[in-house]
C-alpha positions in Angstrom: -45.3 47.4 14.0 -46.1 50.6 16.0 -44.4 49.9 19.0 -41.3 49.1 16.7 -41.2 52.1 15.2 -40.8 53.7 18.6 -38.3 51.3 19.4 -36.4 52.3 16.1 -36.5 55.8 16.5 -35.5 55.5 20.1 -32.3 53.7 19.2 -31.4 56.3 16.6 -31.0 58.7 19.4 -28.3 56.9 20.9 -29.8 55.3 23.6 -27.5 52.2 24.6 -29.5 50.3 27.4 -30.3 46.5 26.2 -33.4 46.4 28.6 -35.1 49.8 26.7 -37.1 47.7 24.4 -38.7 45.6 26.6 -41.9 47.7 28.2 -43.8 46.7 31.0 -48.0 46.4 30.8 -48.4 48.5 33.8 -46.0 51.0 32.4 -48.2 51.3 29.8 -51.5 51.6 31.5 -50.4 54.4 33.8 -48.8 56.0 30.4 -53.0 55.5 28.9 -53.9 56.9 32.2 -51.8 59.9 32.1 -52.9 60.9 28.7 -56.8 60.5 29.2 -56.3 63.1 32.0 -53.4 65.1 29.3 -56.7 65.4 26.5 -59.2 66.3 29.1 -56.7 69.2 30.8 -56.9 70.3 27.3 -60.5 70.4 26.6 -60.7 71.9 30.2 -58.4 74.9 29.3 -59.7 75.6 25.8 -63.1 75.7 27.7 -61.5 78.2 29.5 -60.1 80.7 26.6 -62.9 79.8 24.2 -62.2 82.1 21.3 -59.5 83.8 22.6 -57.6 80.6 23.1 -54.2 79.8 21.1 -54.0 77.6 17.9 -53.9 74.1 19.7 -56.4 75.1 22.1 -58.7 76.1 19.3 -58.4 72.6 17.6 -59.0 71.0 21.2 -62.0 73.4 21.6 -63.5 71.8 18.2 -62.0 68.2 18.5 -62.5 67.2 21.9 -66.1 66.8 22.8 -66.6 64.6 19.7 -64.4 62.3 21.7 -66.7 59.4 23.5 -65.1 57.5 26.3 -63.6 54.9 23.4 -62.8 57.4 21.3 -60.8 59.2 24.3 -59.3 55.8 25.1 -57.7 55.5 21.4 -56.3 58.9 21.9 -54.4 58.5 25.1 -53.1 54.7 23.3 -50.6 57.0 21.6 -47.3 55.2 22.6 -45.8 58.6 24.0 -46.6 60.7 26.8 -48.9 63.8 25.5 -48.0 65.6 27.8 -44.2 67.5 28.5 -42.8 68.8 31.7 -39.2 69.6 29.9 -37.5 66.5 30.1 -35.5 67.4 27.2 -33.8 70.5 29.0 -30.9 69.3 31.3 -30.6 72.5 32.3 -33.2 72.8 34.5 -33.2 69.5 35.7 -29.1 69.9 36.6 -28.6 69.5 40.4 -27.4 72.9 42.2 -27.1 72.0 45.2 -27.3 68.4 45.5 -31.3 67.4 45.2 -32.6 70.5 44.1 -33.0 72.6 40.7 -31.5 75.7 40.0 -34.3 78.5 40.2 -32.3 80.2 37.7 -33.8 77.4 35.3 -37.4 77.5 36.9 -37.7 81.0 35.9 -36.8 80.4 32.5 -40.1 77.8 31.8 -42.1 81.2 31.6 -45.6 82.0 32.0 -47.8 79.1 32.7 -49.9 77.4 29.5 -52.4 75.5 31.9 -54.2 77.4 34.2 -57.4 75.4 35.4 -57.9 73.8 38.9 -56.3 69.9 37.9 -53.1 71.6 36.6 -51.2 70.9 40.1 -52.4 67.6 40.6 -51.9 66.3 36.7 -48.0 67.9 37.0 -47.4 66.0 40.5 -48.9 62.7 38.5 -46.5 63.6 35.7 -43.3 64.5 37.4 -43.9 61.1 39.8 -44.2 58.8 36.8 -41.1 60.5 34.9 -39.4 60.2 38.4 -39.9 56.4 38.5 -39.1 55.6 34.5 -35.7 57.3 35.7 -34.5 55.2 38.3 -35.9 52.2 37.1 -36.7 51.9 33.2 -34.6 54.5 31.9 -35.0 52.9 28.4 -39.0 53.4 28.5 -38.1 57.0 29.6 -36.6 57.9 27.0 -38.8 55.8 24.4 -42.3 57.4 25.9 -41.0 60.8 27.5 -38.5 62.0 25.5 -35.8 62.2 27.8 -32.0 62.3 27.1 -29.7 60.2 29.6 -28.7 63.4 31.1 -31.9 64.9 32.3 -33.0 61.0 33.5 -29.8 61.2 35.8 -30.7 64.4 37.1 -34.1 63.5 38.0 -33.6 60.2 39.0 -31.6 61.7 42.1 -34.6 63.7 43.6 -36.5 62.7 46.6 -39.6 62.0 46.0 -40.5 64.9 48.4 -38.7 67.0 46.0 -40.2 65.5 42.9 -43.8 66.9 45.1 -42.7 70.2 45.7 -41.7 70.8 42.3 -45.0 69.9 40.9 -46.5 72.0 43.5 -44.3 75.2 43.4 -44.0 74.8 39.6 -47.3 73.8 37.5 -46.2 76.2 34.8 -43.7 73.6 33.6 -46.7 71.4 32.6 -46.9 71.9 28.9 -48.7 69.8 25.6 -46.3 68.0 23.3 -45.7 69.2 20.3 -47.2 72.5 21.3 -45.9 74.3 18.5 -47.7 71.6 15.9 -51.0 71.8 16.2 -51.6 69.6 13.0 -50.3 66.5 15.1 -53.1 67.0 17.9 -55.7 67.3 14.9 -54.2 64.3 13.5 -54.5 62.1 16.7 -57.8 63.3 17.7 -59.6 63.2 14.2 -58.1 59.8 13.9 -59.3 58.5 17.4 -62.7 59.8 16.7 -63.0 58.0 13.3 -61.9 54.7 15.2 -59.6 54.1 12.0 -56.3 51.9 13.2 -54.4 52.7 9.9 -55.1 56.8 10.6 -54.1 55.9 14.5 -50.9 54.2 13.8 -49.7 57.2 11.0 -50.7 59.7 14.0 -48.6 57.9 16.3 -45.5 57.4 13.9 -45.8 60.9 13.2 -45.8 61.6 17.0 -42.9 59.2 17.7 -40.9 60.7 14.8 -40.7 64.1 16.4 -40.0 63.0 19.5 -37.2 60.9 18.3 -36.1 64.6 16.7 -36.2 65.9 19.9 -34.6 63.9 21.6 -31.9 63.2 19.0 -31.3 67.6 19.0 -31.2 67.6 22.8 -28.4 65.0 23.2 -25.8 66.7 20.4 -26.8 70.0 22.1 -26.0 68.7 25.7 -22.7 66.7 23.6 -21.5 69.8 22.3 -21.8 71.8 25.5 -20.0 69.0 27.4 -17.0 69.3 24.8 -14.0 70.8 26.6 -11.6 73.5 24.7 -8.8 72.5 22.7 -5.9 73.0 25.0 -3.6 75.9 23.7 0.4 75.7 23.3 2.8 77.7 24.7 3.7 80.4 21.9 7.2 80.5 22.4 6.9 76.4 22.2 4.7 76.2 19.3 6.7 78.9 17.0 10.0 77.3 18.1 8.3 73.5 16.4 6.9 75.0 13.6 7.3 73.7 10.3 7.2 75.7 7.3 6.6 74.5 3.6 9.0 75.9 1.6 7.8 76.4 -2.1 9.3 73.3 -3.8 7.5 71.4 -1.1 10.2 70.4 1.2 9.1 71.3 4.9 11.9 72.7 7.0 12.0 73.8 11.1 11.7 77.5 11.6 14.1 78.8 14.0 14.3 79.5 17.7 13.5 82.9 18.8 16.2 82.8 21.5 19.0 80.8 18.4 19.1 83.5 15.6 19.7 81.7 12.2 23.5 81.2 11.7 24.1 82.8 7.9 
């Protein structure tokens, strides 16, 4: 039921590949595996901040330790990555030269969100995984990280040495989904410590649903900048065809610039 939700939502943003609801056990487990090590970043950076920490690491600060080694388990089940590395924004993924990322667009990710030791090695795990969906289940990238055909393409053409170096030189892209929606991670975790399926599957709809949104909002925007003008005519061309309505509604051609009207 879950799962086709996911699949639903993923084919209302357009994506046209027949194999993309079809996804692979392993896929999954390293998906599980991901997470788990997404929540406990978390709770390791609201550690950090205590008090001082921002919204969603205030709720992880309270949610997380109630979270035994099942409970953590449900959690990272959720049937989308939980973490976000901007695989919505072609932009920074868009090739400039050929195999690397414009730094124009690294600068833009701003100050980093995670800060604590594991951040590098969790963002080279992330990056590696998103690498491989791209070249080779571009359906289940899409379905589980959010990402638009675009950014797959760009991605899916970097070494994996570049895919390394990226994590490496760039941790601050490393980011919590739905960052901005705090009630979502309250959801999921209050839900996972309960051990209630019905609460679980409405925090992972809910999850899936915004995805889907974002995905949906980054394909029209990359649509609409890939839209080329409307080629202009030539004045002189387009006021020697034009037609004019005259008021009893018969349409007549107005004349030539260079052929005055003959009286």
């Amino acid at each position: 039921m879950l799962l086709q939700c996911g699949i639903d939502a993923a084919r209302a943003a357009g994506d046209a590949h027949h194999d993309a609801w079809w996804l692979r056990r392993e896929t999954l487990e390293t998906l599980a595996e991901l997470n788990e090590l997404g929540v406990t970043l978390l709770a390791q950076q609201a550690a950090l901040h205590g008090a001082q920490a921002a919204p969603l690491l205030r709720e992880i600060a309270v949610l997380a330790p109630r979270l035994d080694p099942q409970a953590l388990r449900r959690a990272a089940a959720c049937p989308c990555l939980l973490l976000d590395a901007g695989f919505t924004d072609a932009t920074r993924w868009r090739s400039a030269p050929p195999g690397q990322v414009g730094e124009a667009a690294a600068a833009a990710a701003g100050a980093a969100y995670f800060t604590v030791p594991a951040t590098v090695e969790v963002a080279r795990l992330v990056l590696t995984f998103a690498w491989h969906l791209a070249r080779t289940q571009l359906g289940a990238a899409r379905l589980l990280l959010g990402m638009p055909a675009a950014c797959a393409g760009s991605i899916a053409a970097l070494t994996l040495r570049r895919v390394y170096a990226l994590a490496e030189r760039h941790p601050e892209w490393l980011r919590p989904r739905w960052l901005g929606r705090p009630q979502v991670w309250r959801e999921l975790l209050t839900a996972a410590d309960a051990g209630e399926p019905r609460a679980l599957e409405q925090a992972h709809m809910h999850g899936l649903t915004l995805l889907a949104a974002e995905v949906r909002a980054a394909a029209e925007a990359s649509a609409t900048v890939a839209l080329p003008p409307a080629p202009l005519a030539p004045a002189g061309r387009a006021a020697a065809g034009m037609r004019l309505i005259s008021p009893a509604g018969t349409a007549s051609t107005a004349p030539s610039p260079r052929s005055p009207a003959r009286p």
